[in-house]
DRENPA-3360 file (N, C-alpha, C; in nm, 2 decimals, always signed):
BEGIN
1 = XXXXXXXX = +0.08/-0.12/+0.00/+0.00/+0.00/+0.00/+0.09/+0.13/+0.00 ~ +0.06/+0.21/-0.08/+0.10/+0.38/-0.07/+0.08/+0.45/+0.05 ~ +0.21/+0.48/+0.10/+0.20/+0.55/+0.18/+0.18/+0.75/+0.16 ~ +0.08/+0.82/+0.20/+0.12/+0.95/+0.19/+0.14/+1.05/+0.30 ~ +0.20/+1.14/+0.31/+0.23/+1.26/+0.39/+0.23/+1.34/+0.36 ~ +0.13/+1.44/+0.46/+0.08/+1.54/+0.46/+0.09/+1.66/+0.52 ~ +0.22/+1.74/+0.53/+0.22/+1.84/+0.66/+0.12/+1.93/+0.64 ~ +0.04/+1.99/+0.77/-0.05/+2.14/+0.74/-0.04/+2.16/+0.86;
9 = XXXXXXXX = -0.11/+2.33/+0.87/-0.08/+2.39/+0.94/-0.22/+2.46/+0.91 ~ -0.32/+2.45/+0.97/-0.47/+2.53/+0.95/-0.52/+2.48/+0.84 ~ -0.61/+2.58/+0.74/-0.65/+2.57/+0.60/-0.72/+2.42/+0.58 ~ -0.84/+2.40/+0.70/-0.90/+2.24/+0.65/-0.97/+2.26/+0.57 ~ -0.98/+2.36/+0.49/-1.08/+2.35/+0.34/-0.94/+2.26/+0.21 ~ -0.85/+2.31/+0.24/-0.76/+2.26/+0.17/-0.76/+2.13/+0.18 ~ -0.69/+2.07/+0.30/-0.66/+1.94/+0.33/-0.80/+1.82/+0.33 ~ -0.90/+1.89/+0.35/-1.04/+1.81/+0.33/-1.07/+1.80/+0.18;
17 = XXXXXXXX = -1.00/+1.90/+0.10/-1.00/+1.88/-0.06/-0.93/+1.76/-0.10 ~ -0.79/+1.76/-0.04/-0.69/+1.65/-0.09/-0.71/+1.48/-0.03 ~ -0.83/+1.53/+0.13/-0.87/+1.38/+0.16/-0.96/+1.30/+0.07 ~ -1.06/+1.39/-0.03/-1.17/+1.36/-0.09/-1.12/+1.33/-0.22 ~ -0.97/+1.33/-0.24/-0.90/+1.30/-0.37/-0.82/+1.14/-0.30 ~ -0.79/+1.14/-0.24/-0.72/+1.03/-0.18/-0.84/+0.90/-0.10 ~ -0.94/+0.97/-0.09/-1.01/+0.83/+0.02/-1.08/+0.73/-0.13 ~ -1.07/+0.74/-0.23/-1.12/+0.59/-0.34/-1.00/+0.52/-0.39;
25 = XXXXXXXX = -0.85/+0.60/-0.34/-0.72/+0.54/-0.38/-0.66/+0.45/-0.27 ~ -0.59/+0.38/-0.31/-0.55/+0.29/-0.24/-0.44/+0.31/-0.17 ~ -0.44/+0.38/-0.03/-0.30/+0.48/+0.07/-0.32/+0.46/+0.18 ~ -0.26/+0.45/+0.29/-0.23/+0.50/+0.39/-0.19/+0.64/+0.40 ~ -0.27/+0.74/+0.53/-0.22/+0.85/+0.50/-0.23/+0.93/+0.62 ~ -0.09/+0.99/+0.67/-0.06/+1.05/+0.78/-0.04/+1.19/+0.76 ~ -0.13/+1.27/+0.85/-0.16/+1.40/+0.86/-0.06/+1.49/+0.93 ~ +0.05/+1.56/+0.91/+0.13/+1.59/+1.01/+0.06/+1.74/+1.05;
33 = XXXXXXXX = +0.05/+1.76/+1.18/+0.00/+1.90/+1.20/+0.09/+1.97/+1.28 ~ +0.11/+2.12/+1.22/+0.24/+2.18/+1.24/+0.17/+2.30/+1.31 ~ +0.07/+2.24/+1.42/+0.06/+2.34/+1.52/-0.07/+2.46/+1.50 ~ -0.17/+2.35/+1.42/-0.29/+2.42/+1.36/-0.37/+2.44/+1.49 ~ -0.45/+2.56/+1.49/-0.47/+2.64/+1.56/-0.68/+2.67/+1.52 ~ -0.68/+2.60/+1.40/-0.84/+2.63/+1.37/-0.89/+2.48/+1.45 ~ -1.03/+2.48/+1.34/-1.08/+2.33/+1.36/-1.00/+2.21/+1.29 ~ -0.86/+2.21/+1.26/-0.82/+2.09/+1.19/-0.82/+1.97/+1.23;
41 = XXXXXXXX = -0.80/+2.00/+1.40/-0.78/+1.85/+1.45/-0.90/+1.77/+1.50 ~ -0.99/+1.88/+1.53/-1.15/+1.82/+1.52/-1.21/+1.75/+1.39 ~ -1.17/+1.81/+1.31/-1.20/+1.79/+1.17/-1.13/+1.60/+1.19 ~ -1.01/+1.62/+1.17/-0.93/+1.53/+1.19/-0.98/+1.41/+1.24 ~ -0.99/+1.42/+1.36/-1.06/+1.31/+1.44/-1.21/+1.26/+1.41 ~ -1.30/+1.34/+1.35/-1.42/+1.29/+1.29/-1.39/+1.18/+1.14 ~ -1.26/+1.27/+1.10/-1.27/+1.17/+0.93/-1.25/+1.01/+0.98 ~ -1.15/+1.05/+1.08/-1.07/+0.92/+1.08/-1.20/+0.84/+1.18;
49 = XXXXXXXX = -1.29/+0.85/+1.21/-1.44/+0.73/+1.22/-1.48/+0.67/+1.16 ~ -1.49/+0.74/+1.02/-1.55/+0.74/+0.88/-1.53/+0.70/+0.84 ~ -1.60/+0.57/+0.74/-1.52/+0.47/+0.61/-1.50/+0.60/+0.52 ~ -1.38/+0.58/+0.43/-1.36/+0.41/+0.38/-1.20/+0.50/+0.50 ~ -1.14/+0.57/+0.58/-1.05/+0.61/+0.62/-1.03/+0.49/+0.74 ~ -1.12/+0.46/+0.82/-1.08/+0.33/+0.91/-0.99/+0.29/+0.93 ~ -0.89/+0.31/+1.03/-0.79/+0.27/+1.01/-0.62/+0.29/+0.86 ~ -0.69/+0.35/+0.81/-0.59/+0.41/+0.71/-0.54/+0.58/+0.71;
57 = XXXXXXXX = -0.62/+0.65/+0.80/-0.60/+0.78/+0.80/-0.56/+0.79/+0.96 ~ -0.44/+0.84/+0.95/-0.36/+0.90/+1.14/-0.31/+1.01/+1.09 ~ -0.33/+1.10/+1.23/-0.22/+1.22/+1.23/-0.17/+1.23/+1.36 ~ -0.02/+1.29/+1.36/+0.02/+1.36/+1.47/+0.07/+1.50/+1.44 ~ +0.11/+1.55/+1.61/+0.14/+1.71/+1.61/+0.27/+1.70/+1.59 ~ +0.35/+1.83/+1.53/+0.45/+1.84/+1.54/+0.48/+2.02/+1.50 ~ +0.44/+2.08/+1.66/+0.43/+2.20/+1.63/+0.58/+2.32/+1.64 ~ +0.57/+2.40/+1.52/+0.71/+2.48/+1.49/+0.84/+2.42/+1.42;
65 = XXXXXXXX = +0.83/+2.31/+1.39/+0.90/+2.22/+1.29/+0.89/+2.25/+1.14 ~ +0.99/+2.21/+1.04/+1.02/+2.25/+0.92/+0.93/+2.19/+0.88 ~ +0.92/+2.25/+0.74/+0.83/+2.13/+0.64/+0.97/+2.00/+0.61 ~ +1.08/+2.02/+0.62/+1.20/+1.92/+0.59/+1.19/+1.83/+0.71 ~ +1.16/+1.87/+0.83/+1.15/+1.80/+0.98/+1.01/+1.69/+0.95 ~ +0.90/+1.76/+0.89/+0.81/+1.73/+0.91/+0.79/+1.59/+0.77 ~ +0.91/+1.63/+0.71/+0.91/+1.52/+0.57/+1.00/+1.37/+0.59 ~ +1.06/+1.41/+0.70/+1.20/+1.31/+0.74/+1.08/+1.21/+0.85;
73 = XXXXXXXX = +0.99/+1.29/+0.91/+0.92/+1.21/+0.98/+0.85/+1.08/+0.94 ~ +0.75/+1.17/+0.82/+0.69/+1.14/+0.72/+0.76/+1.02/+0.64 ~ +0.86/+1.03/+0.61/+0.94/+0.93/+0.52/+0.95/+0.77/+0.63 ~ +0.98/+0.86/+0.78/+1.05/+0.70/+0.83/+0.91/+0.64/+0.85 ~ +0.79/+0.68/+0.94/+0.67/+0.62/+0.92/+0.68/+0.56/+0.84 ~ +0.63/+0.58/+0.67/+0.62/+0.54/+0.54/+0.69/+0.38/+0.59 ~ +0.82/+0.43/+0.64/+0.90/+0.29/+0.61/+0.89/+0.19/+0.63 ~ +0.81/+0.21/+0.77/+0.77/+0.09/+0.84/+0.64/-0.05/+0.76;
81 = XXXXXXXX = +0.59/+0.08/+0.69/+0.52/-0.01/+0.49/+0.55/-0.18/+0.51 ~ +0.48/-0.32/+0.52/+0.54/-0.43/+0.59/+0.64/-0.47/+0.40 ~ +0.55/-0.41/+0.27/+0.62/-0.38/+0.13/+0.75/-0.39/+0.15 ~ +0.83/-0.46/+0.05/+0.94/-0.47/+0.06/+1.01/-0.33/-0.05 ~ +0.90/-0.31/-0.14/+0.92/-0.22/-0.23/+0.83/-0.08/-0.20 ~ +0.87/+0.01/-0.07/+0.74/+0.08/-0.04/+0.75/+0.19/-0.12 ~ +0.62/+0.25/-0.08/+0.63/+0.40/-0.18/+0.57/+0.49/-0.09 ~ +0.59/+0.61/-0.09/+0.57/+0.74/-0.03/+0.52/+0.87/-0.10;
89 = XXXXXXXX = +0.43/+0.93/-0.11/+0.37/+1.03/-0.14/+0.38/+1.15/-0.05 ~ +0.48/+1.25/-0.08/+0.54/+1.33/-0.01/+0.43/+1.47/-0.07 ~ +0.32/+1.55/-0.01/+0.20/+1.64/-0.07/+0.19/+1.76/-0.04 ~ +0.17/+1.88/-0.01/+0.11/+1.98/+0.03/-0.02/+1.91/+0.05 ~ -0.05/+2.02/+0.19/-0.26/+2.01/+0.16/-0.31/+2.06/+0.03 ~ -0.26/+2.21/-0.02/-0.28/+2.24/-0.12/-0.31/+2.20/-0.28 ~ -0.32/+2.04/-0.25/-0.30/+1.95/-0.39/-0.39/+1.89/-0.43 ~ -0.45/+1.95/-0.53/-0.55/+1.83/-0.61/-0.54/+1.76/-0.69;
97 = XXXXXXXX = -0.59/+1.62/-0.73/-0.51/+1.52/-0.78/-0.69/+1.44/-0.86 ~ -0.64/+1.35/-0.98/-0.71/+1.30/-1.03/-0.74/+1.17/-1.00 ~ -0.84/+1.10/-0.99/-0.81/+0.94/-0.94/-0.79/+0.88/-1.06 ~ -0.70/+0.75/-0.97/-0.61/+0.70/-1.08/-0.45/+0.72/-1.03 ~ -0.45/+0.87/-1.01/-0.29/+0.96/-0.98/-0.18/+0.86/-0.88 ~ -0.28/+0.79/-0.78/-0.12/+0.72/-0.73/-0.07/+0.63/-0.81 ~ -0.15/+0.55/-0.86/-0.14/+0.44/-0.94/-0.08/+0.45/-1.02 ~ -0.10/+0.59/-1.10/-0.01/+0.61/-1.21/+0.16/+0.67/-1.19;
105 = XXXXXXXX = +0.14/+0.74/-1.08/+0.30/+0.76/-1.02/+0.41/+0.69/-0.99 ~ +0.32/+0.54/-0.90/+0.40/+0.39/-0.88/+0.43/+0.35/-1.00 ~ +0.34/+0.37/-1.12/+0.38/+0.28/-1.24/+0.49/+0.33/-1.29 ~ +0.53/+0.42/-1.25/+0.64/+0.53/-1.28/+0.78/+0.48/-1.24 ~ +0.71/+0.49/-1.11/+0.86/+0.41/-1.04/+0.88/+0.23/-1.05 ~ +0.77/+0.20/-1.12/+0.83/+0.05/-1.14/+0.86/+0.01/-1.24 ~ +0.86/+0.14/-1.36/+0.91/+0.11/-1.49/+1.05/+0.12/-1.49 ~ +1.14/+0.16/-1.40/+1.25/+0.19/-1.42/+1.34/+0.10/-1.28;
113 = XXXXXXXX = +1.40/+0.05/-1.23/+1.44/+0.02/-1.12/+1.57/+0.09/-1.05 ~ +1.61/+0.22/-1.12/+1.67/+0.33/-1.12/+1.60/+0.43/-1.10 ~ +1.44/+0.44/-1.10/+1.37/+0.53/-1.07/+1.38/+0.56/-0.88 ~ +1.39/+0.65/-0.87/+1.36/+0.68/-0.77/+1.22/+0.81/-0.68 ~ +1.22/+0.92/-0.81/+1.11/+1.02/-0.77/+0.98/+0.97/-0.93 ~ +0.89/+1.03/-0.90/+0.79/+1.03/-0.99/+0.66/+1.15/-0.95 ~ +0.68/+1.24/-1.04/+0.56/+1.31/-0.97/+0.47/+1.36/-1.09 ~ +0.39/+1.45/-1.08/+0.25/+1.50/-1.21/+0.31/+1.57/-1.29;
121 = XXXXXXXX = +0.23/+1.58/-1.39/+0.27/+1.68/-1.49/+0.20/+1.79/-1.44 ~ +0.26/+1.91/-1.44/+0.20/+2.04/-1.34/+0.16/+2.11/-1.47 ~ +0.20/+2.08/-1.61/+0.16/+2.14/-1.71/+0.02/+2.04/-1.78 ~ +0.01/+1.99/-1.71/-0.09/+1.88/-1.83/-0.26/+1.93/-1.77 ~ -0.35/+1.99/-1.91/-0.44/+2.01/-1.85/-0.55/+1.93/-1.76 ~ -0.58/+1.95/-1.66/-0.69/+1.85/-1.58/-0.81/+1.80/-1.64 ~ -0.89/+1.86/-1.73/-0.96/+1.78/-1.77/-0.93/+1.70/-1.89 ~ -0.82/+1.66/-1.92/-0.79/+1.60/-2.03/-0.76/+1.44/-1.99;
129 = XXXXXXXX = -0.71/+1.49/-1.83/-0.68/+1.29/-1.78/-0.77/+1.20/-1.81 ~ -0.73/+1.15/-1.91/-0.79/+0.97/-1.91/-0.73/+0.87/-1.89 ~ -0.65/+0.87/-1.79/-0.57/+0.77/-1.72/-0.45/+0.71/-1.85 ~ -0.41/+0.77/-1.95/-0.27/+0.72/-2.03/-0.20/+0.83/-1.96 ~ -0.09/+0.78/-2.01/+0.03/+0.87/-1.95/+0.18/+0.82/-2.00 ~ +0.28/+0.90/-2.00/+0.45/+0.84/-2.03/+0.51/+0.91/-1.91 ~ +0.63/+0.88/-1.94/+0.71/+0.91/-1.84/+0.83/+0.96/-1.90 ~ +0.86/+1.07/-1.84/+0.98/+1.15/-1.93/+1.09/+1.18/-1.78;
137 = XXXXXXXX = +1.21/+1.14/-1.82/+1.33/+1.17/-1.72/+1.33/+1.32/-1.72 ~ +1.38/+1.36/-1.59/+1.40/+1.52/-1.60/+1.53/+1.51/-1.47 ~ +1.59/+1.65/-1.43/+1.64/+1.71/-1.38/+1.62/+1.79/-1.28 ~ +1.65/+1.86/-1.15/+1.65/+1.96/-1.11/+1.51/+1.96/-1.01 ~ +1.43/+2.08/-1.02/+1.33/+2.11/-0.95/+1.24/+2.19/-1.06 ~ +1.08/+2.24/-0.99/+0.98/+2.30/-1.11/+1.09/+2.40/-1.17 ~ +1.18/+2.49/-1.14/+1.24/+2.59/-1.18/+1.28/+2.57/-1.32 ~ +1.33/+2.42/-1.31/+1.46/+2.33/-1.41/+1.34/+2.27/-1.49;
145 = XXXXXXXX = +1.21/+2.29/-1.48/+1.13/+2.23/-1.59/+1.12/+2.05/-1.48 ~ +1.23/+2.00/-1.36/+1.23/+1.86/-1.32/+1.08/+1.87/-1.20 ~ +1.12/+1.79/-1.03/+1.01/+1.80/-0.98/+1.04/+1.85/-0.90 ~ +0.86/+1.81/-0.91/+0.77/+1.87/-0.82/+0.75/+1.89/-0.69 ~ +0.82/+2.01/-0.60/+0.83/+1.96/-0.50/+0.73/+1.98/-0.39 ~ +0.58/+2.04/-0.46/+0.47/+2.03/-0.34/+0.41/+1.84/-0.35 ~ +0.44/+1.79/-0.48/+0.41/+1.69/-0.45/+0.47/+1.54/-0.55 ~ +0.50/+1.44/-0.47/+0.60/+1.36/-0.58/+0.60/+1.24/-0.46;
153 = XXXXXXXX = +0.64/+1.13/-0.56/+0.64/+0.98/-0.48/+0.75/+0.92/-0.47 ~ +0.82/+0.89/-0.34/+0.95/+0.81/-0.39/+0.99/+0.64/-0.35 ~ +1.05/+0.61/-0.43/+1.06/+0.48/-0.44/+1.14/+0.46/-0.28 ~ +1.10/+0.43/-0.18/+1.16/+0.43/-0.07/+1.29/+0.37/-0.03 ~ +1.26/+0.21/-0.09/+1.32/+0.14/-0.06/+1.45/+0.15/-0.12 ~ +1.45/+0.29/-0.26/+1.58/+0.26/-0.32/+1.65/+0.37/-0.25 ~ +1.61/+0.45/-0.16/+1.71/+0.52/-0.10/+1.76/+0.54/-0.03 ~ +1.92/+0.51/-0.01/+2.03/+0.46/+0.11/+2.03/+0.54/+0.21;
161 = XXXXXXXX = +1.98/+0.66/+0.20/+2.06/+0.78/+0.35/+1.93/+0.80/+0.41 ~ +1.95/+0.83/+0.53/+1.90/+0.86/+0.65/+1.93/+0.97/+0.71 ~ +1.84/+1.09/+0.77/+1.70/+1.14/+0.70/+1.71/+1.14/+0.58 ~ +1.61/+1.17/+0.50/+1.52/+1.20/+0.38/+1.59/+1.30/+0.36 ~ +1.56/+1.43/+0.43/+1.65/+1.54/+0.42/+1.79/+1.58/+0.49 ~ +1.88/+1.56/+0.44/+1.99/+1.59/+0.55/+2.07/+1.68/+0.57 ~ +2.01/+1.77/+0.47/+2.02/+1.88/+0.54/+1.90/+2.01/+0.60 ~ +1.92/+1.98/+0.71/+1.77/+2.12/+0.80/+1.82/+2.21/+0.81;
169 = XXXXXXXX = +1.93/+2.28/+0.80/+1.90/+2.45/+0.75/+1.83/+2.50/+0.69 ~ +1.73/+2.43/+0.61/+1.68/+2.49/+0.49/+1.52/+2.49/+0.57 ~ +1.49/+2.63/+0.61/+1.36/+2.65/+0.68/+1.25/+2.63/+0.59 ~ +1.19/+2.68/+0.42/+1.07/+2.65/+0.42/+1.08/+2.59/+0.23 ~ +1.21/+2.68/+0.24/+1.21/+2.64/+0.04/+1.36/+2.55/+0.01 ~ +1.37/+2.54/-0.11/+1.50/+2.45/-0.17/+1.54/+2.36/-0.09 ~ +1.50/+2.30/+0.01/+1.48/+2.15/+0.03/+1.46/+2.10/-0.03 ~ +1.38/+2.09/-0.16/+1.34/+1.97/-0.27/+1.45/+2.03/-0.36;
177 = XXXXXXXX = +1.51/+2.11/-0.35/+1.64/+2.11/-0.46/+1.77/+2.04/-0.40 ~ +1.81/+2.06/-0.28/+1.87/+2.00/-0.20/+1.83/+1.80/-0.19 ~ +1.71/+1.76/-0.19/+1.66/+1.63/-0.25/+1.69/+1.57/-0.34 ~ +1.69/+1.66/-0.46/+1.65/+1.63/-0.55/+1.84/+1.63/-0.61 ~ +1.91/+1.66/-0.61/+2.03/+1.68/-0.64/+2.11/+1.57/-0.57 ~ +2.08/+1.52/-0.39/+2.09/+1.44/-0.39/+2.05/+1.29/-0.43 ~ +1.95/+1.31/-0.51/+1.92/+1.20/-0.58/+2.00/+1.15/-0.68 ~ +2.06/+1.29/-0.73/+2.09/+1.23/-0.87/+2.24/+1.21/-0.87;
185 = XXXXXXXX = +2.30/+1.26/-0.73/+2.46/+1.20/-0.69/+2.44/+1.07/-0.69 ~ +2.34/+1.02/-0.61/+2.36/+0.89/-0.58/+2.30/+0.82/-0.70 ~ +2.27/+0.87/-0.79/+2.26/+0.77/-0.89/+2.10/+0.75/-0.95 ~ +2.03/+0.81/-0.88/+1.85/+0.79/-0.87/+1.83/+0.87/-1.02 ~ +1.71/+0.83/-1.07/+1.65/+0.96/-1.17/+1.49/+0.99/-1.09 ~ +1.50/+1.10/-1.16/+1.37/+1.10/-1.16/+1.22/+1.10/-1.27 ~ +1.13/+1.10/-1.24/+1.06/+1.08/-1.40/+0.93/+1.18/-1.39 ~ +0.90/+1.26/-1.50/+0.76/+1.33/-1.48/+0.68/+1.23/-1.54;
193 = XXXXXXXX = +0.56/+1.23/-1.48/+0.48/+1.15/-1.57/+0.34/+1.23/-1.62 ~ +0.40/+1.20/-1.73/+0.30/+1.32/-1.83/+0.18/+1.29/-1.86 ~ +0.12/+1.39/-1.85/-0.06/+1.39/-1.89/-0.12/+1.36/-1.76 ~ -0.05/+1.34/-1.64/-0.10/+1.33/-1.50/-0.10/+1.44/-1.46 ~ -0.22/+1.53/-1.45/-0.30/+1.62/-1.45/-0.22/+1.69/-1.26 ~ -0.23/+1.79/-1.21/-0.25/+1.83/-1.05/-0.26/+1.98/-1.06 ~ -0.35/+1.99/-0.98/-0.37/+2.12/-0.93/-0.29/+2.16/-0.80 ~ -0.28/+2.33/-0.78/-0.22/+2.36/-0.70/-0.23/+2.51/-0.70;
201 = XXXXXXXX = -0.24/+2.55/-0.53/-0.23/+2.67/-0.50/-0.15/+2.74/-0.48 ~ -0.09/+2.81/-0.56/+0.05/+2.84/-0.50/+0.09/+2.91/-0.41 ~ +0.16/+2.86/-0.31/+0.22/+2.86/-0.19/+0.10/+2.91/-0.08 ~ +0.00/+2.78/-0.12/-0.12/+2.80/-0.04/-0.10/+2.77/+0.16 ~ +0.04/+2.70/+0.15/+0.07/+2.61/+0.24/+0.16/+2.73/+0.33 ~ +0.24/+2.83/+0.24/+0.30/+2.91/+0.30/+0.19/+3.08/+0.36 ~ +0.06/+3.08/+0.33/+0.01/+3.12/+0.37/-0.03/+3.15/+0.50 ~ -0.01/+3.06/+0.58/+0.00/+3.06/+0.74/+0.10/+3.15/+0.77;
209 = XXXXXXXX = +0.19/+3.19/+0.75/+0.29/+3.27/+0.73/+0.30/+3.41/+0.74 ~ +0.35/+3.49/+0.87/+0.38/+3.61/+0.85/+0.45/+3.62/+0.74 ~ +0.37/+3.75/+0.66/+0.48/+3.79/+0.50/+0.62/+3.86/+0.56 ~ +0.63/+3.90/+0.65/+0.73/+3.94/+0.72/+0.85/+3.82/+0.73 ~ +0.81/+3.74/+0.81/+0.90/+3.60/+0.87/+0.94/+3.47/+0.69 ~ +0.82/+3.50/+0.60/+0.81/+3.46/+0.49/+0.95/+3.49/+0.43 ~ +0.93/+3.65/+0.39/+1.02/+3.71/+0.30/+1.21/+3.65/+0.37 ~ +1.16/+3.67/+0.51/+1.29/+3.65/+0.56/+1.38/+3.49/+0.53;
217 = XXXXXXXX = +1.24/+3.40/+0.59/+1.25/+3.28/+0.54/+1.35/+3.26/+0.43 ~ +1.29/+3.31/+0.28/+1.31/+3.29/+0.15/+1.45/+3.32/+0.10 ~ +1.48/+3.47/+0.19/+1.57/+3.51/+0.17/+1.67/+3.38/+0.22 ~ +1.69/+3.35/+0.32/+1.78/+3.29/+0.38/+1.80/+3.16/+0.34 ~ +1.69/+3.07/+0.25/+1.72/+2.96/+0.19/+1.77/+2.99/+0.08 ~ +1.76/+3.11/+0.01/+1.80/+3.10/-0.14/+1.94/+3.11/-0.11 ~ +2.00/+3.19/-0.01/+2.15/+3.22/+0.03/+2.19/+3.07/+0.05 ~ +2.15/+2.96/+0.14/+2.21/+2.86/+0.20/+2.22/+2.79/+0.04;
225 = XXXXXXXX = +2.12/+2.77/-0.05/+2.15/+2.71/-0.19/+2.25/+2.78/-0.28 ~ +2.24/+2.84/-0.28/+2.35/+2.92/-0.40/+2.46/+2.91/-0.28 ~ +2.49/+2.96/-0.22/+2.64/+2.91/-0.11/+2.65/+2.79/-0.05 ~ +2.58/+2.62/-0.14/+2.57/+2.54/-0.11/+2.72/+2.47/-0.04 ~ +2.77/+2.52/-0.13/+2.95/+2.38/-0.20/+3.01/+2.48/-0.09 ~ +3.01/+2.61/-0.06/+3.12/+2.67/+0.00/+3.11/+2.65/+0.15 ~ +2.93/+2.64/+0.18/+2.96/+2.55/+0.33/+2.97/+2.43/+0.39 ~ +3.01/+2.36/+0.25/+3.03/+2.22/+0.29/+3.19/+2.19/+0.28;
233 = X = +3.23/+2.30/+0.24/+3.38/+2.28/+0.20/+3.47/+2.34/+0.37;
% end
């Protein structure tokens, strides 16, 4: 079974959008809450009563923690998958998805056994999915045309290091560049798989966010990326 993870932080119109996309798919799926403050965890606790969630829908708190803190968590859970071949769906709440969409992401990663990421086509119109699809190798992050990093599946089992992220300097952005680069040292590709439709809000998730602490945030990750090599040297 697919594992997914979900950090939020408030905004249960959002994350109630992405459960109603995920409860006819076949997941397990943990809710991380980074210290939500509305009705989310009310909300929370009523889904998880509710077929078809039974037992397949958990969350825990994990309040003032990174979205990179909150992904590493997310990843080792996943692992515990009893799957020898597990897979992980790493999401914003902010994500809408087609059904069909995990299935078609895993198929992604089983076509290759060098695959290691697989995520949507962010370009492919939504109502056009009729469940075909290819898979095109890419590079980098959305910037670089590669992935996606509000949301993408990874082949778990093919990857050697512990945490997921290892490096947490990186407060809210270029962690999936920092990912994703380690991926491709160690040998992983990644694959878009095209015509797999997703919606998305942009930086619906950074919304909770003083624009103040935001701007500062951004600043300070884009510095730690671009002066990557010179603080590792």
């Amino acid at each position: 079974m697919i594992s997914v993870v979900v950090p939020v932080k408030n905004q249960w119109a959002h994350t109630h959008r992405l459960l109603q996309c995920l409860a006819d798919q076949p997941c397990r799926v943990l809710v991380i809450d980074n210290g939500s403050t509305d009705h989310t965890l009310m909300m929370l606790r009523s889904r998880q009563r509710r077929p078809p969630w039974i037992g397949r829908l958990s969350w825990t708190r994990m309040p003032g923690r990174t979205i990179y803190e909150m992904w590493n968590h997310g990843f080792d859970w996943a692992s515990q998958e009893r799957d020898a071949a597990w897979r992980v769906l790493m999401t914003n709440n902010d994500i809408r998805l087609p059904p069909g969409a995990l299935g078609a992401l895993e198929r992604a990663l089983n076509h290759d056994r060098d695959a290691w990421v697989a995520y949507p086509d962010y370009d492919a119109p939504w109502d056009a999915w009729r469940g075909h699809t290819t898979h095109r190798e890419t590079r980098g992050v959305l910037s670089d045309g590669g992935m996606f990093g509000a949301c993408f599946m990874l082949a778990g089992h093919r990857i050697p290091w512990r945490p997921l992220v290892t490096d947490l300097t990186y407060e809210w952005w270029y962690g999936d560049n920092h990912l994703a680069e380690e991926i491709e040292q160690h040998g992983g590709k990644q694959y878009r798989v095209e015509g797999l439709p997703v919606q998305h809000v942009n930086e619906g998730t950074a919304s909770t966010l003083d624009p103040s602490i935001l701007y500062g945030m951004k600043y300070r990750d884009r510095h730690r990326w671009i002066n990557r090599y010179e603080r590792n040297t």
